[in-house]
GUBASE-771911 format. One line per 3 residues: their letters; for each residue x, y, z of C-alpha. Coordinates in nm, 3 decimals, always signed. Example, Ala and Ser with C-alpha at 12.3 -4.5 7.8 and 13.67 -1.06 7.14 Angstrom:
REM residues 2
as	+1.230:-0.450:+0.780  +1.367:-0.106:+0.714;
//
This chain:
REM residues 531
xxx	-5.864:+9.056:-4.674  -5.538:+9.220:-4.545  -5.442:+9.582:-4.682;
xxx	-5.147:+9.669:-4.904  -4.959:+9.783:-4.610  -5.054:+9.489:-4.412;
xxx	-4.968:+9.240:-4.659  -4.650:+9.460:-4.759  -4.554:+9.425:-4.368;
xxx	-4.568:+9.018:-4.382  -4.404:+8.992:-4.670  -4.102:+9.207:-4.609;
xxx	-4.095:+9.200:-4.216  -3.723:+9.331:-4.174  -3.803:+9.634:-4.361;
xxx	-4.136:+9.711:-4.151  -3.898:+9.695:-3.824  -3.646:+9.900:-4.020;
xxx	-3.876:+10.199:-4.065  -4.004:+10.147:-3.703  -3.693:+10.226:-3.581;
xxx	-3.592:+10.549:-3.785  -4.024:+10.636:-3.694  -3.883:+10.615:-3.311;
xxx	-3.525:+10.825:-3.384  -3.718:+11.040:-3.533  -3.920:+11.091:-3.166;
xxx	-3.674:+11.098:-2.941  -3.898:+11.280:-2.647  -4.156:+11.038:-2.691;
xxx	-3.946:+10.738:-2.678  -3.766:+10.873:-2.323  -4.163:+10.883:-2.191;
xxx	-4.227:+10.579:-2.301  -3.906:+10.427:-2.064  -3.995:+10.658:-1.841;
xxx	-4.325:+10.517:-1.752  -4.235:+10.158:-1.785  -4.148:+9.928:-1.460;
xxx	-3.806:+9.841:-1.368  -3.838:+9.518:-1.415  -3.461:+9.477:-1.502;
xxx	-3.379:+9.700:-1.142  -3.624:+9.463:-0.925  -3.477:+9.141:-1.117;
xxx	-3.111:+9.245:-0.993  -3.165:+9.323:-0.672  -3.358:+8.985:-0.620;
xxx	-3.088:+8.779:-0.737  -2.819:+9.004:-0.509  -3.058:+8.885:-0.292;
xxx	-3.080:+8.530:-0.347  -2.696:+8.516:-0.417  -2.639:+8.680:-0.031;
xxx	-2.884:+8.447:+0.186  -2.711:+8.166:-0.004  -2.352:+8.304:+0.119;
xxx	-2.473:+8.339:+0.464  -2.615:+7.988:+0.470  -2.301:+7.832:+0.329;
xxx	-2.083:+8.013:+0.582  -2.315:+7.951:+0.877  -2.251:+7.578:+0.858;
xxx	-1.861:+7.595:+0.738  -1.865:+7.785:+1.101  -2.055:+7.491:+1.279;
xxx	-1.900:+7.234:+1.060  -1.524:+7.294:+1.116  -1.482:+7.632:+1.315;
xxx	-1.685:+7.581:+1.641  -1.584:+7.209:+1.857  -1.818:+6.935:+1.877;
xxx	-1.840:+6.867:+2.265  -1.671:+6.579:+2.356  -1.857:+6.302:+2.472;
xxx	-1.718:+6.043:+2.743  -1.640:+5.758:+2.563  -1.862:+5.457:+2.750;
xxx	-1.727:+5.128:+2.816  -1.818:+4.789:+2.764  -1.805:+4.717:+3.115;
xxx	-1.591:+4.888:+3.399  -1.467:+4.713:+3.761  -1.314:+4.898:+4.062;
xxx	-1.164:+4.669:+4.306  -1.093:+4.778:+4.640  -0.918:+4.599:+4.885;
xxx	-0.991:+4.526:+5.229  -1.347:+4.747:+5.220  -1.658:+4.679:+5.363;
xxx	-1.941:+4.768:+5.116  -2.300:+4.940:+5.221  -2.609:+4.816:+5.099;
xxx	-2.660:+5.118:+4.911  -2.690:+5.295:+4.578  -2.817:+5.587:+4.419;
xxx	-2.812:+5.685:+4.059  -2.756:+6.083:+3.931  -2.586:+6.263:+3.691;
xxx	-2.331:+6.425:+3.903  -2.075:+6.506:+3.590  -2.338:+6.666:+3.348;
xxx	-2.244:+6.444:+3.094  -2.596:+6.293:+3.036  -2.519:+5.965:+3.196;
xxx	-2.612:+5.808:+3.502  -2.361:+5.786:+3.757  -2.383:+5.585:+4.071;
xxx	-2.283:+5.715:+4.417  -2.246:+5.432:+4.724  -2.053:+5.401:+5.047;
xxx	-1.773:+5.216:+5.159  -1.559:+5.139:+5.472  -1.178:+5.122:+5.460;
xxx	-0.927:+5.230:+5.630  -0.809:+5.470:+5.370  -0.957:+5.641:+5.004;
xxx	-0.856:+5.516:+4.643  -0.570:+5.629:+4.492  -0.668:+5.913:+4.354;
xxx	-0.752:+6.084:+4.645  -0.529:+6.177:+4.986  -0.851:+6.244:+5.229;
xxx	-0.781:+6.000:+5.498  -1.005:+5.945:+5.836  -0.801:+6.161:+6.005;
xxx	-0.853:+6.470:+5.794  -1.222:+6.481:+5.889  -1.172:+6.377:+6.308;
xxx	-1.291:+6.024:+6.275  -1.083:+5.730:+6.381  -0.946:+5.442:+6.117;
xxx	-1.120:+5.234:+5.921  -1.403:+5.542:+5.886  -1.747:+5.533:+5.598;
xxx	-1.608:+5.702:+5.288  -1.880:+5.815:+5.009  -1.773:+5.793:+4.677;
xxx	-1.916:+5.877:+4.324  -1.832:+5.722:+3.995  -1.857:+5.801:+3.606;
xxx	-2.150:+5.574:+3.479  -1.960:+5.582:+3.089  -1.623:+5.432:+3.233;
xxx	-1.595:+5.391:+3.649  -1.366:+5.693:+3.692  -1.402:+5.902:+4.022;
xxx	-1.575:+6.198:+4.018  -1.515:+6.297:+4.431  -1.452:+6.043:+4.723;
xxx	-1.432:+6.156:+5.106  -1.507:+6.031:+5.442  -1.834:+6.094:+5.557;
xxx	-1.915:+5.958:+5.886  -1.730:+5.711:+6.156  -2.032:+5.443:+6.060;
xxx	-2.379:+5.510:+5.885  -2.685:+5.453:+6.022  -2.917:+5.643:+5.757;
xxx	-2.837:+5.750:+5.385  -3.079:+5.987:+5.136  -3.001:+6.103:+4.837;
xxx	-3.154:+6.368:+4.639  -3.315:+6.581:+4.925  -3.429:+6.919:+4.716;
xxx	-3.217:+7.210:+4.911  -3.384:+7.616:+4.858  -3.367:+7.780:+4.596;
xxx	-3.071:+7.982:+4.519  -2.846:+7.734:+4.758  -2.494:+7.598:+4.677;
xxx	-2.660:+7.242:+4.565  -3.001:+7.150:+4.436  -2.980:+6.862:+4.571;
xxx	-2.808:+6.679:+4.842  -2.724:+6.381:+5.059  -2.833:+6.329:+5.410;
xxx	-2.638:+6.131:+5.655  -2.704:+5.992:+5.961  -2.372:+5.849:+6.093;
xxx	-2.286:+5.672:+6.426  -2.265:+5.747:+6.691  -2.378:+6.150:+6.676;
xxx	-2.322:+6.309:+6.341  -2.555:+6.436:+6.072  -2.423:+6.567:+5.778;
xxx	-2.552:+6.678:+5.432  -2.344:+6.650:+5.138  -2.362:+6.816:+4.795;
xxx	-2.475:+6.543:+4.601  -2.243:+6.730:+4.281  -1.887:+6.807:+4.446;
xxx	-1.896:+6.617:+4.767  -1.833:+6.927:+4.965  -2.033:+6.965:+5.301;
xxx	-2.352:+7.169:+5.311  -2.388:+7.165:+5.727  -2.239:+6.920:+5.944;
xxx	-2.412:+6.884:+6.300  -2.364:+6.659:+6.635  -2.722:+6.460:+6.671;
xxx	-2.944:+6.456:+6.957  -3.018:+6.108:+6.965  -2.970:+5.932:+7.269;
xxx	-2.627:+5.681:+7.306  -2.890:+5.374:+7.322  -3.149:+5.469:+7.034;
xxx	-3.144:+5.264:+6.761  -3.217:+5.455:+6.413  -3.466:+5.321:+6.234;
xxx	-3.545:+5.339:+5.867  -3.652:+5.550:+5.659  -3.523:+5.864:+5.680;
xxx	-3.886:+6.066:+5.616  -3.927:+6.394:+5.429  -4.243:+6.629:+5.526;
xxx	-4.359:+6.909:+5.421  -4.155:+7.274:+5.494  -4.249:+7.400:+5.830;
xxx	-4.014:+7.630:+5.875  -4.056:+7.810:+5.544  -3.723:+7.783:+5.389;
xxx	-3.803:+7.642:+5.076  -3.647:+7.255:+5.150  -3.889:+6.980:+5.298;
xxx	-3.807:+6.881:+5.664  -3.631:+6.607:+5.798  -3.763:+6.306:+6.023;
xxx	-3.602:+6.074:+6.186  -3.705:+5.807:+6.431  -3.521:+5.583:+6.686;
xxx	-3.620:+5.357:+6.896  -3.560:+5.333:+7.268  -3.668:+5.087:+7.505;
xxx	-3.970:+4.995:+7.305  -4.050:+5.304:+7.224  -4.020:+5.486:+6.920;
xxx	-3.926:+5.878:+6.903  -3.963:+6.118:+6.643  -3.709:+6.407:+6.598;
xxx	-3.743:+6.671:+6.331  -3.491:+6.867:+6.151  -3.475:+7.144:+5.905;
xxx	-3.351:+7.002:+5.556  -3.150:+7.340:+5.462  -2.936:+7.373:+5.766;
xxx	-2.973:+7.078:+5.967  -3.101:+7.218:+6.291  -3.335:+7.064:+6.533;
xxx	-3.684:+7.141:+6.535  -3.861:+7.176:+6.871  -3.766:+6.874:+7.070;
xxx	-3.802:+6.543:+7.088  -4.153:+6.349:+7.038  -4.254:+5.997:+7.144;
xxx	-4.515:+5.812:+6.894  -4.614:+5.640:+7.224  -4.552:+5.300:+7.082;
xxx	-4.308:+4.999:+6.999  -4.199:+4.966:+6.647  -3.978:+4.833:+6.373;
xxx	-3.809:+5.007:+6.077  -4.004:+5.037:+5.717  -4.231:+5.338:+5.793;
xxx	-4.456:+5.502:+5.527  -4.526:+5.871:+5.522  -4.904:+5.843:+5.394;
xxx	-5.138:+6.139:+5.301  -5.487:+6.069:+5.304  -5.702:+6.195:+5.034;
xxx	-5.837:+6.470:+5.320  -5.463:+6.574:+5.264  -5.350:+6.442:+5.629;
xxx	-5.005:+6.381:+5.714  -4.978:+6.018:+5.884  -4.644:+5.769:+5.951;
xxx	-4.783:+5.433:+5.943  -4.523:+5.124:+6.046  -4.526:+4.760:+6.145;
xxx	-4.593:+4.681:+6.503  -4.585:+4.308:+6.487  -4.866:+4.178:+6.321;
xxx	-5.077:+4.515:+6.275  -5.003:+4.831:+6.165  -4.982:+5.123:+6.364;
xxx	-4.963:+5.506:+6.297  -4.893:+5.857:+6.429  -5.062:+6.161:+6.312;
xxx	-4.763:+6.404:+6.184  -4.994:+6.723:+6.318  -4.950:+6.523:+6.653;
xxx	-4.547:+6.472:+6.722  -4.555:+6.839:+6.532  -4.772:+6.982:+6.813;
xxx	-4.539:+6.705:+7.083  -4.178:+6.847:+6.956  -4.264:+7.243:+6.888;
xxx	-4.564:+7.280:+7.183  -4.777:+7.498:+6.896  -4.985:+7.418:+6.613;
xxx	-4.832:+7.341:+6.294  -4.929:+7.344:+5.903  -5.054:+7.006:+5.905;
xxx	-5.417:+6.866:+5.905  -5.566:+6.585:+6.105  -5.822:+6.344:+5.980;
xxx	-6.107:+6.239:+6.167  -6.161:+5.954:+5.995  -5.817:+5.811:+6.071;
xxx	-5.829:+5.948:+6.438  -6.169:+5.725:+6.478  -5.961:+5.429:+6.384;
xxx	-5.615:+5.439:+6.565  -5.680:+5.361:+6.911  -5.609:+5.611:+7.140;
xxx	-5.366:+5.436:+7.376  -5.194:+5.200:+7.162  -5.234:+5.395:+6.852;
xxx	-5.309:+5.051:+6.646  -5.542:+4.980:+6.336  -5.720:+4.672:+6.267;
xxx	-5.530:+4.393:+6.188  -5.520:+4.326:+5.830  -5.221:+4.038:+5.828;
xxx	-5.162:+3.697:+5.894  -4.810:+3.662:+6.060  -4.540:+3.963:+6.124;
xxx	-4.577:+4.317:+5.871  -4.287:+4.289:+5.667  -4.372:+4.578:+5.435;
xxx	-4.539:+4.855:+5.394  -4.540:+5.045:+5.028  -4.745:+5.250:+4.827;
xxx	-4.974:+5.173:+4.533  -5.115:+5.413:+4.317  -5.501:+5.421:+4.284;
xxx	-5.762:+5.606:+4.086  -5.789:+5.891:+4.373  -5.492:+5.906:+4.575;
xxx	-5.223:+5.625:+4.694  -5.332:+5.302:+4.803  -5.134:+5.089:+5.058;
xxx	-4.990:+4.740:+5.006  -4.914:+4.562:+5.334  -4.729:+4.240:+5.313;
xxx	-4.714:+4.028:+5.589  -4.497:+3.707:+5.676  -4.784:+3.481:+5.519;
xxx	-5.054:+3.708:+5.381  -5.051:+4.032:+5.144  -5.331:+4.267:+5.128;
xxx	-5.395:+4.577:+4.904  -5.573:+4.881:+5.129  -5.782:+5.105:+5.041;
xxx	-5.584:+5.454:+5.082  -5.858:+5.649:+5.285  -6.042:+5.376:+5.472;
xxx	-5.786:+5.150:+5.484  -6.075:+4.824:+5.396  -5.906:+4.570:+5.167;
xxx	-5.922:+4.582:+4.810  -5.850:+4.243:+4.727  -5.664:+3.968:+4.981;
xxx	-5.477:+3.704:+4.702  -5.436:+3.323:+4.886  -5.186:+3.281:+5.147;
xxx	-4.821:+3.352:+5.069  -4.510:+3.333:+5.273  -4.308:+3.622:+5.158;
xxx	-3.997:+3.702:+5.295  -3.896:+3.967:+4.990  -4.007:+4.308:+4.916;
xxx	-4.225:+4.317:+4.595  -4.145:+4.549:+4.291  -4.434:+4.680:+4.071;
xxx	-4.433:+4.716:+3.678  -4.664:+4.723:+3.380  -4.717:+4.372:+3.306;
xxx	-4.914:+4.555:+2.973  -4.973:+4.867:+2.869  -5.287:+4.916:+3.078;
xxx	-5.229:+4.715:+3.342  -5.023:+4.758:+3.666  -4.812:+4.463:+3.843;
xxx	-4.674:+4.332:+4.192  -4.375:+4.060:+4.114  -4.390:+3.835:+4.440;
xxx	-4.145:+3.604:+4.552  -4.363:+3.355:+4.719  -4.159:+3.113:+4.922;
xxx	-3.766:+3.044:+4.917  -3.452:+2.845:+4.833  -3.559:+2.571:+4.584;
xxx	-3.964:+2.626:+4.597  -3.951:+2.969:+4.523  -4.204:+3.106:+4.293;
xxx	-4.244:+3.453:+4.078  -4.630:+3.560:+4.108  -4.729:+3.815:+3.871;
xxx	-5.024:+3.995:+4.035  -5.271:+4.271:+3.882  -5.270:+4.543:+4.114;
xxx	-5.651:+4.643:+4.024  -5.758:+4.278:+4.093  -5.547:+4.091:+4.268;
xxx	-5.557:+3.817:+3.973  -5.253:+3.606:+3.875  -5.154:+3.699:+3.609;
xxx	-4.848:+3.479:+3.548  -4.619:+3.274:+3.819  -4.225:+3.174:+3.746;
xxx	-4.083:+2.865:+3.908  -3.698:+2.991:+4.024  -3.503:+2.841:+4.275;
xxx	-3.319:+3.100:+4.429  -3.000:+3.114:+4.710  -3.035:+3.238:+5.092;
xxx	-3.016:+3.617:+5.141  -2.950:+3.685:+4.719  -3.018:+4.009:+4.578;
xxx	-3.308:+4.214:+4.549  -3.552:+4.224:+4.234  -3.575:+4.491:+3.988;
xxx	-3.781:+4.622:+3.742  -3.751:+4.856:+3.439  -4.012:+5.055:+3.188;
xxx	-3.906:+4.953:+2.816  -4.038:+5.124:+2.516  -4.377:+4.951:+2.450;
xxx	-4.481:+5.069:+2.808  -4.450:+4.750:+2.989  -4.225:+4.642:+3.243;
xxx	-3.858:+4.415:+3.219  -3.820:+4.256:+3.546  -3.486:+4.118:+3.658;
xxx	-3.474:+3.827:+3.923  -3.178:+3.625:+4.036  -3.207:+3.274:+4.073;
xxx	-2.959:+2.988:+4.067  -2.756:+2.918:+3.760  -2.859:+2.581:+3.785;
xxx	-2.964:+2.292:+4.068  -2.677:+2.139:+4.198  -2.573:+1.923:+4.454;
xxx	-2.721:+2.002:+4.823  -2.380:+2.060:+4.921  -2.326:+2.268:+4.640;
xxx	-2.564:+2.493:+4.774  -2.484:+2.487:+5.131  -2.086:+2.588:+5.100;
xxx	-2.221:+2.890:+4.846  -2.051:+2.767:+4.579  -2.348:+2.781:+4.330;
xxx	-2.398:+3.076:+4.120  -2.609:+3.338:+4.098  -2.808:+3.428:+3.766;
xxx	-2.935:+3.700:+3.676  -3.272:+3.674:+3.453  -3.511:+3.925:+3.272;
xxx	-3.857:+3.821:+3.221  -4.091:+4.051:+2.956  -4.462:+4.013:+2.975;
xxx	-4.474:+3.960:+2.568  -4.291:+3.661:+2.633  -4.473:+3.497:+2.942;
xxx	-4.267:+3.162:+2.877  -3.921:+3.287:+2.844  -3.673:+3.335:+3.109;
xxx	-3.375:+3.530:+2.966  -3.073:+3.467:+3.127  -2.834:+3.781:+3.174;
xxx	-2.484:+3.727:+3.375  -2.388:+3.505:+3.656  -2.181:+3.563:+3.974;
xxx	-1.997:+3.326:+4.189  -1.930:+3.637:+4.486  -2.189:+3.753:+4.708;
xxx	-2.355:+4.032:+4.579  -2.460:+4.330:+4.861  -2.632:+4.565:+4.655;
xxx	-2.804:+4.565:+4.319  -3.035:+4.808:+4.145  -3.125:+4.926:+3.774;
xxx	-3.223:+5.288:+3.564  -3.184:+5.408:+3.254  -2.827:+5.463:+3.218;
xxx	-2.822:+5.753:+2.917  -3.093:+5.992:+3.038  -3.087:+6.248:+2.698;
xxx	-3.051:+5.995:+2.418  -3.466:+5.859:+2.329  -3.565:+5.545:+2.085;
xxx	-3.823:+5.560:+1.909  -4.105:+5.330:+1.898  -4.445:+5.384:+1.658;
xxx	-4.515:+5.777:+1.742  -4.419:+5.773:+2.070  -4.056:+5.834:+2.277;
xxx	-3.916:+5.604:+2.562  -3.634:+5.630:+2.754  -3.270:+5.476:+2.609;
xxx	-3.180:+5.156:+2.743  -3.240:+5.016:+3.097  -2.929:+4.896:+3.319;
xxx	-2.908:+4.698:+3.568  -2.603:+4.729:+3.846  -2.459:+4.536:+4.091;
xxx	-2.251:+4.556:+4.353  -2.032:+4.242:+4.480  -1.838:+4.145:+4.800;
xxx	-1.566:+4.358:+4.701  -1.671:+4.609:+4.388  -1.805:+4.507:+4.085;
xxx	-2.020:+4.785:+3.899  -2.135:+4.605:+3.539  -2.391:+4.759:+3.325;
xxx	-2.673:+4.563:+3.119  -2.859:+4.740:+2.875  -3.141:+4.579:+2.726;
xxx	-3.340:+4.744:+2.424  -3.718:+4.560:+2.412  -3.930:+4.785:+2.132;
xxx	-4.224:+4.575:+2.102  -4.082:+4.233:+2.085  -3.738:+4.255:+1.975;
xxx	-3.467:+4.163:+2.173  -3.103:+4.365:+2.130  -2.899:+4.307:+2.395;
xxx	-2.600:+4.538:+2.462  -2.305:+4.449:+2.758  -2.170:+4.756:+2.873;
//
């Protein structure tokens, strides 16, 4: 039961707060205590909205600021497909990808011979003290063909290599080695063109330069990895070293004591042993690097020796067993579970060997391959060698697993005399796009004799083992051709993981013809983009 006061309260409620508040005017000291002990809730509730209300401001003016004060970089505006024509030059089979403008596309660098430079340049022969027509170098905008730099080089190359790493702290960070006819080397910064060192060469009037131009290990402790070049002499080949910062000769000059042909391989055996292996008709010889080091300086050098290897080279003709049938064609390096492996193709035979004891691995049936082979991942786990076994109208694409030597697919593609080189490119489901050129289609015999017939272009993708996609076709005769992935910084996405943008392909024609193919293969969709 409630009290009288109680019940007098709930009926008349506005009274009962009317005499609370004369009870609390009537206190006034007690009322001031009471606010003076409560929180300031009102205080803390201001201040975190002023709060609130501020972060918001600075947000909102942060990206008015991005949005419309501060320039979006421009970006070079890419064309479909770009052509530079030059008339009367002689092209080099040559090409080297980089991105010399910064602009996060690819741009391709590659000589020339003419009597004079493009138009927009005035650097004849004569400026640099060679004699009309002279080698010019040139670089070109991957988005749209434009000239970046273009100057004369050398009176005639012998030797070209791009990307050489140059010290730390150096003008470039990377250059490009020449080795011109008949006595200059030169190295080029790769960005602007302009000369890094510029020297006459020591090679005899008779040598005949051989390729590769080799790269071993700093001896001289400047930070850049040494030069090495070989020539070859009255059937015997020489080794000359130079520093890869300034271009000077060191030591002398050192014989390998032994005849043989361009397409050396600097190997390093899993005892970490420096060795130059090459073709010496049909076997394959090598030189220990710690050797011509000790031959051209007279002291002992950084590099090791392996005893192994010594046991096998013969001492006087400095030759290994004979693991080919017919000439060695090619030499190239495979990579294996501990350390590089080494393919050797010969004229009618092709045998994987075993990087440190140099046994075979696997020997496939006999081939006659005239073409140097390009690897790939013909799936995800699996790596490839695309062979072109046998020419002209009988030619035929063998798909190899490098871990096997199983076929793992073969191509019928008639092909033309002396047509371009193969390619390959990673795509986004980690396999391989290879490129091939082939004939457009069988013609006539004479049709093929004159030339006339024209070359295709085709891409072949593992996940489609039957299909032959066919790209472009040329009627001129193409010198050079190559492929990379033209926009280095842009990514597609495929499942979790990030691949490389587009792949393209370049060519170069009798006179200059630079078109671009990108292909997009995530899983197994085909988009096709002509640039």
């Amino acid at each position: 039961m409630l009290d009288h006061k109680d019940l007098e309260a709930e009926i008349h409620p506005l009274k009962n707060e009317e005499r609370k508040s004369q009870e609390n005017l009537g206190n006034p000291s007690k009322n001031e205590d009471n606010v003076k002990s409560a929180p300031p809730q009102s205080r803390l509730s201001r201040c975190r909205a002023a709060a609130f209300f501020l972060s918001l401001f600075l947000c909102l003016f942060v990206v008015f600021v991005v949005s419309f004060v501060i320039p979006c970089p421009d970006r070079p505006a890419s064309q479909r497909m770009w052509r530079i024509d030059y008339s009367a030059a002689v092209i080099y089979d040559f090409l080297a990808v980089d991105d010399i403008n910064g602009d996060r596309i690819q741009d391709v660098l590659f000589l020339y011979k003419n009597t004079n430079s493009s138009n927009n340049f005035s650097r004849s022969c004569v400026d640099e003290g060679f004699s009309s027509p002279c080698t010019f170098a040139a670089a070109v905008s991957g988005a749209n063909g434009s000239t970046l730099w273009e100057r004369p080089v050398a009176q005639d190359v012998a030797l070209v290599e791009c990307a050489v790493p140059q010290p730390r702290g150096s003008e470039a960070p990377s250059a490009c080695i020449l080795v011109g006819r008949p006595s200059s080397f030169i190295a080029v910064n790769l960005f602007t063109g302009e000369t890094l060192w510029n020297h006459s060469s020591s090679f005899s009037g008779n040598a005949s330069i051989l390729s590769p131009l080799l790269q071993v290990p700093d001896v001289d402790g400047d930070g850049a990895p040494d030069l090495l070049v070989l020539t070859q002499e009255r059937e015997e080949v020489s080794g000359h070293l130079y520093s890869g910062s300034t271009g000077h000769q060191i030591g002398l000059r050192g014989s390998l004591g032994v005849d043989g042909e361009s397409g050396f391989l600097l190997h390093v055996t899993r005892t970490g042993a420096h060795y130059i292996l090459f073709p010496c008709a049909s076997s394959l010889c090598g030189c220990s690097v710690k050797g011509l080091y000790e031959k051209v300086t007279g002291s002992g050098g950084p590099f090791k020796s392996d005893p192994h290897w010594e046991s096998m080279l013969n001492a006087t003709t400095r030759r290994m067993l004979s693991h080919s049938s017919g000439a060695v064609r090619y030499l190239m390096h495979v990579p294996g579970n501990a350390g590089a492996d080494v393919l050797l193709v010969g004229s009618e035979a092709f045998v994987l060997l075993d990087g440190q004891e140099l046994t075979p691995r696997w020997t496939p049936k006999a081939a006659h391959v005239l073409r140097k082979p390009i690897f790939g991942r013909y799936k995800p786990d699996t790596l490839a060698v695309a062979v072109e076994n046998g020419t002209g109208t009988d030619r035929q694409i063998l798909f190899l697993d490098l871990g096997t030597g199983a076929v793992l697919c073969s191509l019928a593609l008639p092909s033309l005399p002396g047509g371009p080189l193969s390619a390959s490119l990673p795509t986004a489901d980690h396999r391989s796009a290879f490129f091939f050129w082939g004939l457009h289609e069988l013609g006539s015999t004479s049709e093929t004799e004159t030339g006339e017939a024209r070359h295709s272009l085709y891409m072949f993708h593992p996940t489609l083992p039957r299909v032959l996609l066919e790209l472009a076709n040329v009627s001129t005769h193409i010198v050079a051709f190559d492929g990379s992935h033209w926009a280095t910084a842009e990514r597609l996405l495929d499942g979790a993981e990030l691949a490389p943008r587009p792949a393209c392909p370049r060519l170069v024609t009798g006179v200059w013809e630079a078109a671009r193919l990108c292909i997009l293969l995530p899983g197994i969709r085909w988009l096709i983009y002509w640039f």
